[in-house]
Legacy VTK file of the C-alpha trace (Angstrom):
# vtk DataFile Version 3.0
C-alpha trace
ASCII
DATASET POLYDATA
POINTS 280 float
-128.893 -1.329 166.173
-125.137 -2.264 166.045
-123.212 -3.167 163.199
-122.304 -7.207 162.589
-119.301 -7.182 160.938
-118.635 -10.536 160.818
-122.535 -11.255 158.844
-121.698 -8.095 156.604
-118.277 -9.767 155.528
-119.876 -12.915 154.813
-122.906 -11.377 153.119
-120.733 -9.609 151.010
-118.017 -12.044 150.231
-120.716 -14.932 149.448
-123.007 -12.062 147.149
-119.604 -11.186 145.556
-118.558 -14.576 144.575
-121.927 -15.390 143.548
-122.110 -12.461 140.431
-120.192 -13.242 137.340
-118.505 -9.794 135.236
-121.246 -10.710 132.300
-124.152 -10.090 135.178
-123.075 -6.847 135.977
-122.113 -5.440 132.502
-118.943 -6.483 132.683
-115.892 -8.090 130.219
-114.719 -11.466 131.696
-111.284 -10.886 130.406
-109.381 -14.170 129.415
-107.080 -15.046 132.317
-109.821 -15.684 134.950
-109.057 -17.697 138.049
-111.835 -15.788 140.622
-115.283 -17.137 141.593
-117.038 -14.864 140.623
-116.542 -11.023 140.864
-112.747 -9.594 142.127
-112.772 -7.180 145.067
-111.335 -4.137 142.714
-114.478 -4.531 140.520
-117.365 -4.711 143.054
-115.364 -1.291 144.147
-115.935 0.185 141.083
-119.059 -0.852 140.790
-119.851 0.671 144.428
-117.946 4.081 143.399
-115.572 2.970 145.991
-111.816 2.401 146.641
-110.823 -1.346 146.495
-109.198 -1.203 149.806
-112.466 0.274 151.550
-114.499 -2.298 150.547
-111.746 -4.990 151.051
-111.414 -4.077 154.502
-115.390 -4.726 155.139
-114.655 -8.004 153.532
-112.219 -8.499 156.507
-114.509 -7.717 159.322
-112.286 -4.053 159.159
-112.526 -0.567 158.912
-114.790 2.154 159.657
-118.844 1.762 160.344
-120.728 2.201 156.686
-122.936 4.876 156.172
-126.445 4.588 154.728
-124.558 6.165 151.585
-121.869 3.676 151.253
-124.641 0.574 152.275
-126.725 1.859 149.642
-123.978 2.078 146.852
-123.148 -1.634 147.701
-126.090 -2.901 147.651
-126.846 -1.505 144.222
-123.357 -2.594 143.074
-123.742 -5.895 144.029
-127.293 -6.126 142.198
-129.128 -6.783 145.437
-132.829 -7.411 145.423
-135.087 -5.413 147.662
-134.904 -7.793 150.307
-131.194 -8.199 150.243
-130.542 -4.750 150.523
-132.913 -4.836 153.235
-130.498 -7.500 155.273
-127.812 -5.251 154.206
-128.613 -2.578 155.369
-129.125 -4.302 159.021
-126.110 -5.969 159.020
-124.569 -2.658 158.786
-126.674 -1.011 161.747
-128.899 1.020 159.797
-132.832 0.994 159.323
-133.470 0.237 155.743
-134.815 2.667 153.173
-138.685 3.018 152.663
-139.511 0.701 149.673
-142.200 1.679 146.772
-142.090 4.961 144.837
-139.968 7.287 146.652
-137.018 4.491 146.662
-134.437 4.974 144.466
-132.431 1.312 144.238
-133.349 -0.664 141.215
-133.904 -4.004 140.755
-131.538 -6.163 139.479
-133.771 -7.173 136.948
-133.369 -3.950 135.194
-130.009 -3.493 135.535
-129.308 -6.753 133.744
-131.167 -5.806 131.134
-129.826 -2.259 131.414
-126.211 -3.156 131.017
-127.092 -5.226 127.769
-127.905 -2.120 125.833
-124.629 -0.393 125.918
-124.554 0.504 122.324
-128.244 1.950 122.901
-129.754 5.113 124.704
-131.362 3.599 127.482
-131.969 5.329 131.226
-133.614 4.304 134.128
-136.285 6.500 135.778
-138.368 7.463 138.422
-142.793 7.695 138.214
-141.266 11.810 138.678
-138.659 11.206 135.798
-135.977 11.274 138.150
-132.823 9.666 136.301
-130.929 6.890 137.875
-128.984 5.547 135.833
-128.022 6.034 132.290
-126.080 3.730 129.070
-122.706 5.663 127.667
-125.383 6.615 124.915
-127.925 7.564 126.551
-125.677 10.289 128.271
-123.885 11.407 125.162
-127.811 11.835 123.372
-128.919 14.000 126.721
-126.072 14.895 128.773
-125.875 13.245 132.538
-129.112 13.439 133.882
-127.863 12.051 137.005
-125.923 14.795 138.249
-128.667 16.819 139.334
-130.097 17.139 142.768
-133.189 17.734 144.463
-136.567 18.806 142.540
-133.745 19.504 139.406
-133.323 15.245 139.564
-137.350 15.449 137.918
-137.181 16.301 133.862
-141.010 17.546 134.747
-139.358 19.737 137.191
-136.491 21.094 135.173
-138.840 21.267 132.453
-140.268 24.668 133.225
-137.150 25.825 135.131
-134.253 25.214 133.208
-133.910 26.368 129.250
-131.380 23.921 128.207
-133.422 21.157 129.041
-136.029 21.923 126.358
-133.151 23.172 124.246
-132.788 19.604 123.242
-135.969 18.797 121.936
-137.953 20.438 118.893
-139.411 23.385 119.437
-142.694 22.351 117.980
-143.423 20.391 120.428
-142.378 22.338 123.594
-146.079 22.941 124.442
-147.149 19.414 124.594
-144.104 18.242 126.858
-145.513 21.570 129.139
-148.686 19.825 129.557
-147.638 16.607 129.267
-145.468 17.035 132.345
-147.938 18.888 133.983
-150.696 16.342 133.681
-148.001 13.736 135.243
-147.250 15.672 138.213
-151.097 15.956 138.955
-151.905 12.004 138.532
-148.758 11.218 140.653
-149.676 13.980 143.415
-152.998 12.873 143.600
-151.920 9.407 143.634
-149.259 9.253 146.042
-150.928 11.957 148.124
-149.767 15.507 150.206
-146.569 15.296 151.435
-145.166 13.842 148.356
-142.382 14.686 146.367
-144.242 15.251 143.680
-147.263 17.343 145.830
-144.179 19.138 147.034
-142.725 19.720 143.373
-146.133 20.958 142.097
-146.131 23.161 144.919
-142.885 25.064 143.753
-143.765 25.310 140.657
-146.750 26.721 140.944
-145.291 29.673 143.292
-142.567 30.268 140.822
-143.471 29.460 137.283
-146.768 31.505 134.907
-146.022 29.176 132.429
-146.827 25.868 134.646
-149.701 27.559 136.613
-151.632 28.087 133.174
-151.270 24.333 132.462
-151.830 23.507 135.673
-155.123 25.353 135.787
-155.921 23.211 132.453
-156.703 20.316 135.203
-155.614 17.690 132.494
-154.768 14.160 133.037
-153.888 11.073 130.659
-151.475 12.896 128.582
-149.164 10.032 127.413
-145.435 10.753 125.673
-145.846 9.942 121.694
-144.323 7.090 120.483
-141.909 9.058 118.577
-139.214 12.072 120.547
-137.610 14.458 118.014
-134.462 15.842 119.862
-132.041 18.622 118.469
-128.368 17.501 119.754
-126.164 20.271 119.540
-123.350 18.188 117.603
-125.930 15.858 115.316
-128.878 18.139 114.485
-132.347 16.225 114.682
-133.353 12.977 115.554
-136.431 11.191 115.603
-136.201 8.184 117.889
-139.334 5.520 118.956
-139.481 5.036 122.936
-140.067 1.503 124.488
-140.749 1.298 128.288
-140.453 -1.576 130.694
-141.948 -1.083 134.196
-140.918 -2.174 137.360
-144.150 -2.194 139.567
-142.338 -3.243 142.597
-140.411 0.634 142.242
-142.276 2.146 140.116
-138.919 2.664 137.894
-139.106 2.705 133.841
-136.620 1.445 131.821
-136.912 3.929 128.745
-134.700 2.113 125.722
-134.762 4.961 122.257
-134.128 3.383 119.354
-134.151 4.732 115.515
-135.270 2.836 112.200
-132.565 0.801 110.430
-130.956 2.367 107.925
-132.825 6.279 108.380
-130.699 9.281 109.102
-131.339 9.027 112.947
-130.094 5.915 112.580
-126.632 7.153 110.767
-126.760 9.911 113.783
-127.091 7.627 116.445
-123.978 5.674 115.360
-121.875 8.614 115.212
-122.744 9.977 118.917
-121.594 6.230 119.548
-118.212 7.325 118.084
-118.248 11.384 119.664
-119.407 9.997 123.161
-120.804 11.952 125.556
-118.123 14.666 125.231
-120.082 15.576 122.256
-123.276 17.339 123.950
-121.166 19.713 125.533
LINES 1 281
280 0 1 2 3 4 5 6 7 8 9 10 11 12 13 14 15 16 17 18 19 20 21 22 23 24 25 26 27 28 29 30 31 32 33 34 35 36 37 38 39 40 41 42 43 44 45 46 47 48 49 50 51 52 53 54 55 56 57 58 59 60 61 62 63 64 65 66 67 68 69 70 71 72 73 74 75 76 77 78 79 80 81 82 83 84 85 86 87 88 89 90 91 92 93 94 95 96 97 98 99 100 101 102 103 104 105 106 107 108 109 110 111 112 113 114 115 116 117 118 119 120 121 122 123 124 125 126 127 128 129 130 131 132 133 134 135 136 137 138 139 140 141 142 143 144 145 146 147 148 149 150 151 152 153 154 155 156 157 158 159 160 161 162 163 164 165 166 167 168 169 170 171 172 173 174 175 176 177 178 179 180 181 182 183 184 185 186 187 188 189 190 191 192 193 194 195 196 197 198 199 200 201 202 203 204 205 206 207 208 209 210 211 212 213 214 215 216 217 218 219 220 221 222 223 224 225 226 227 228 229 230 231 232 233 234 235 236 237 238 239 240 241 242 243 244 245 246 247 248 249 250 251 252 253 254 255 256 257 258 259 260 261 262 263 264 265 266 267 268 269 270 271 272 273 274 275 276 277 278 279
């Protein structure tokens, strides 16, 4: 499968002009003469240089990889199918869709960039962080830098002491089962030879603690409404947790909020000042 360059310029050039800054998060800025998006912002948006992606614009420059398809298409705020086309018009097979895929709708993202002044993160069924509001990463640090079983807060869970470091120590042993009991719905549901059959798998030949929970064979264990974190710069904070789900994905949008006018509250708006600096 060869690359079209001339239906990947015009795919992007047409999807570019079609966006407007307030659809991707955004400010419009007051001197504004461009349909739509400018070529230096869909480049940051792709975690690209504007003359890269300019040159694709002009039928120019090297063949895309699957890396630098897949950042534009989730730059761009391309639906499943879109992405799809894009990735053809590039020469590539696209990605598998469903739970193991890792692009997010553009519904969520709209609604994602709209909470800017919240904590807010996109995940995976596996907890896998994709994505992440300036809050969000100043309350937990970025969860996105991790890679492979490490990307799963289940995973990192009973592997990595800082991770519970941030949450009160009272209720360490729930999250243990909690995550636990996750793993074994989503293995059983999505089957051997899934990430999280293979995750299980690791744990269970490296960690006591998880094979004793394991062995517990429990299943339904839901978060509580209510996560108590210790931040290293704040102290504790008690925040409520509203999910939205994307079926197509299986991605949840996870927005934390506290009650108006309580301590966590007061907190909250000061890591909104400290930034994400702060956790370190």
């Amino acid at each position: 499968m060869g690359i079209d360059r001339a239906g990947l310029a015009e795919f992007l050039r047409v999807r570019r002009q079609s966006l407007q800054p307030e659809d991707v998060g955004l400010p419009r800025g007051r001197r504004r003469r461009t349909d739509g998006l400018r070529r230096e912002e869909v480049a940051v948006l792709c975690h690209m240089s504007t003359d890269y992606y300019a040159r694709l614009e002009r039928e120019r420059g090297p063949h895309p990889s699957e890396q630098m398809i897949t950042a534009i298409a989730q730059g761009l705020h391309c639906s499943l199918d879109e992405r799809d086309h894009l990735f053809r018009l590039a020469g590539h097979t696209p990605p598998a869709r469903g739970a193991d895929g890792d692009h997010i709708g553009p519904g969520l993202l709209r609604i994602l960039d709209r909470l800017q002044d919240t904590p807010a993160e996109i995940v995976t069924e596996l907890g896998e962080t994709l994505r992440q509001t300036p809050l969000g990463v100043a309350l937990v640090g970025d969860l996105t830098r991790y890679t492979g079983p490490a990307r799963s807060i289940g995973y990192r869970w009973f592997t990595d002491p800082a991770t519970r470091a941030l949450y009160a120590p009272e209720d360490h042993d729930f999250h243990a089962r909690m995550y636990a009991s996750g793993l074994r719905e989503i293995a059983t549901l999505r089957g051997p030879g899934s990430r999280a059959a293979r995750y299980a798998e690791l744990l269970l030949a490296e960690q006591e603690e998880f094979r004793q929970v394991w062995e517990l064979h429990e299943v339904g264990i839901r978060p509580r409404g209510v996560k108590r974190y210790v931040h290293p710069a704040v102290g504790p904070l008690e925040l409520t947790c509203q999910t939205l789900l994307d079926p197509d994905q299986s991605h949840h949008l996870l927005v934390y909020t506290a009650v108006p006018g309580s301590e966590s509250a007061e907190k909250l708006e000061l890591l909104g000042v400290l930034g994400a600096p702060a956790l370190s």
